[in-house]
C-alpha positions in Angstrom: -13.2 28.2 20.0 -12.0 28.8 16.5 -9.6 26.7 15.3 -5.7 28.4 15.4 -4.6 27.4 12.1 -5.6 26.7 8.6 -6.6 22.9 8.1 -6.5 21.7 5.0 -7.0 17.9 3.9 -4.1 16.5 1.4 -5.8 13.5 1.0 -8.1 11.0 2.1 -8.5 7.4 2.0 -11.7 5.9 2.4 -11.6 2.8 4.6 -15.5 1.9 6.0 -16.0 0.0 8.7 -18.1 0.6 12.1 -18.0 4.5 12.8 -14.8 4.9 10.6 -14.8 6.7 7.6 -11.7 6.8 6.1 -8.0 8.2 6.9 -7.0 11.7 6.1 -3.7 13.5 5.9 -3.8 16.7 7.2 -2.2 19.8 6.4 -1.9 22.6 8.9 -0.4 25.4 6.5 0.5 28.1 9.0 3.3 25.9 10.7 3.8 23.1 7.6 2.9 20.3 9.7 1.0 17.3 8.0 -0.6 15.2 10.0 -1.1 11.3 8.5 -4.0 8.7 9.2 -6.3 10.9 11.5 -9.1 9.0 11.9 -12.6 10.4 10.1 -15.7 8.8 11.7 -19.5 9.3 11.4 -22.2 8.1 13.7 -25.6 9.0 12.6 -25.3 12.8 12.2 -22.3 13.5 14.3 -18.6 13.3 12.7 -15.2 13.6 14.4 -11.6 13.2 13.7 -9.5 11.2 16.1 -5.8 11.6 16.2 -3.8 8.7 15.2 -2.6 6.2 17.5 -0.1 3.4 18.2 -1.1 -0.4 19.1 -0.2 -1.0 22.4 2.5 -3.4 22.8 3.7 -5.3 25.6 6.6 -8.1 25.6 6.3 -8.2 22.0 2.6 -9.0 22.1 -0.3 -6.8 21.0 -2.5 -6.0 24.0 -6.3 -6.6 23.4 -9.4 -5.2 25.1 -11.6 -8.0 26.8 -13.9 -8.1 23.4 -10.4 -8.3 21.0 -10.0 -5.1 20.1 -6.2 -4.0 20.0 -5.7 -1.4 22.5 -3.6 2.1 21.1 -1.6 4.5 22.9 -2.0 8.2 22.2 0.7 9.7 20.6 -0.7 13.6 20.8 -3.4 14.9 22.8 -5.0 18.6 23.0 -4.8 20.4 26.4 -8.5 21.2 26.5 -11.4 19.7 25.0 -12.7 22.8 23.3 -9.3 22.5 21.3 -10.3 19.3 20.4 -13.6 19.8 19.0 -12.1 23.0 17.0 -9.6 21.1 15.6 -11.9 17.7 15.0 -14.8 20.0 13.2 -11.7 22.1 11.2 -10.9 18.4 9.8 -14.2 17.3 9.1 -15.0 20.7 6.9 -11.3 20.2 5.3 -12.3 16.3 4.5 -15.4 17.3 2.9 -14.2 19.8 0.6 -11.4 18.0 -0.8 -13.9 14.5 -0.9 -17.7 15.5 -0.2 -18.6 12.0 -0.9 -16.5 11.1 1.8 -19.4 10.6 4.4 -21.5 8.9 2.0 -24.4 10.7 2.6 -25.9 13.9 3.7 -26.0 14.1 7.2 -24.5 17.0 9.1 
């Protein structure tokens, strides 16, 4: 699946840690919607983008996974995973040509 609209990256902000990358803001030019602090992460060869996210709250409390991790709540979701993976590879390619450094390194 090709991805339905022009993805462009406005800027990216490097944050390393784990799989993450950085944060990018996202610009989808056909319906000028930018889209802040998707996620940019890189295991070994493979890279994705990851929608933001809220922490999940609950009476005023973060909630935590078992292992401490704060636990999010989606705030958009695709209806199909092929839309996903356009639109995750479409922000990859749009990260890398506005910061090819971004990655650190050159895997694919």
């Amino acid at each position: 699946m090709a991805a339905a609209f022009a993805v462009t990256c406005a800027l990216f902000r490097p944050w390393p840690q784990n799989t993450l990358r950085g944060f990018a803001s996202i610009r989808l030019a056909d319906i000028d919607l930018i889209i802040h602090d998707i996620a940019v992460h890189q295991l070994g060869n493979v890279r994705w983008a990851q929608l933001p996210a809220k922490p999940q709250v609950r009476d005023g409390a973060l909630v935590k996974h078992a292992d401490g991790r704060i636990q999010h709540i989606r705030m958009l979701e695709f209806g199909s995973r092929a839309a996903r993976s356009a639109f995750s590879a479409a922000v990859v390619a749009a990260v890398l040509e506005r910061e090819p450094a971004a990655f650190g390194g050159d895997a694919a």
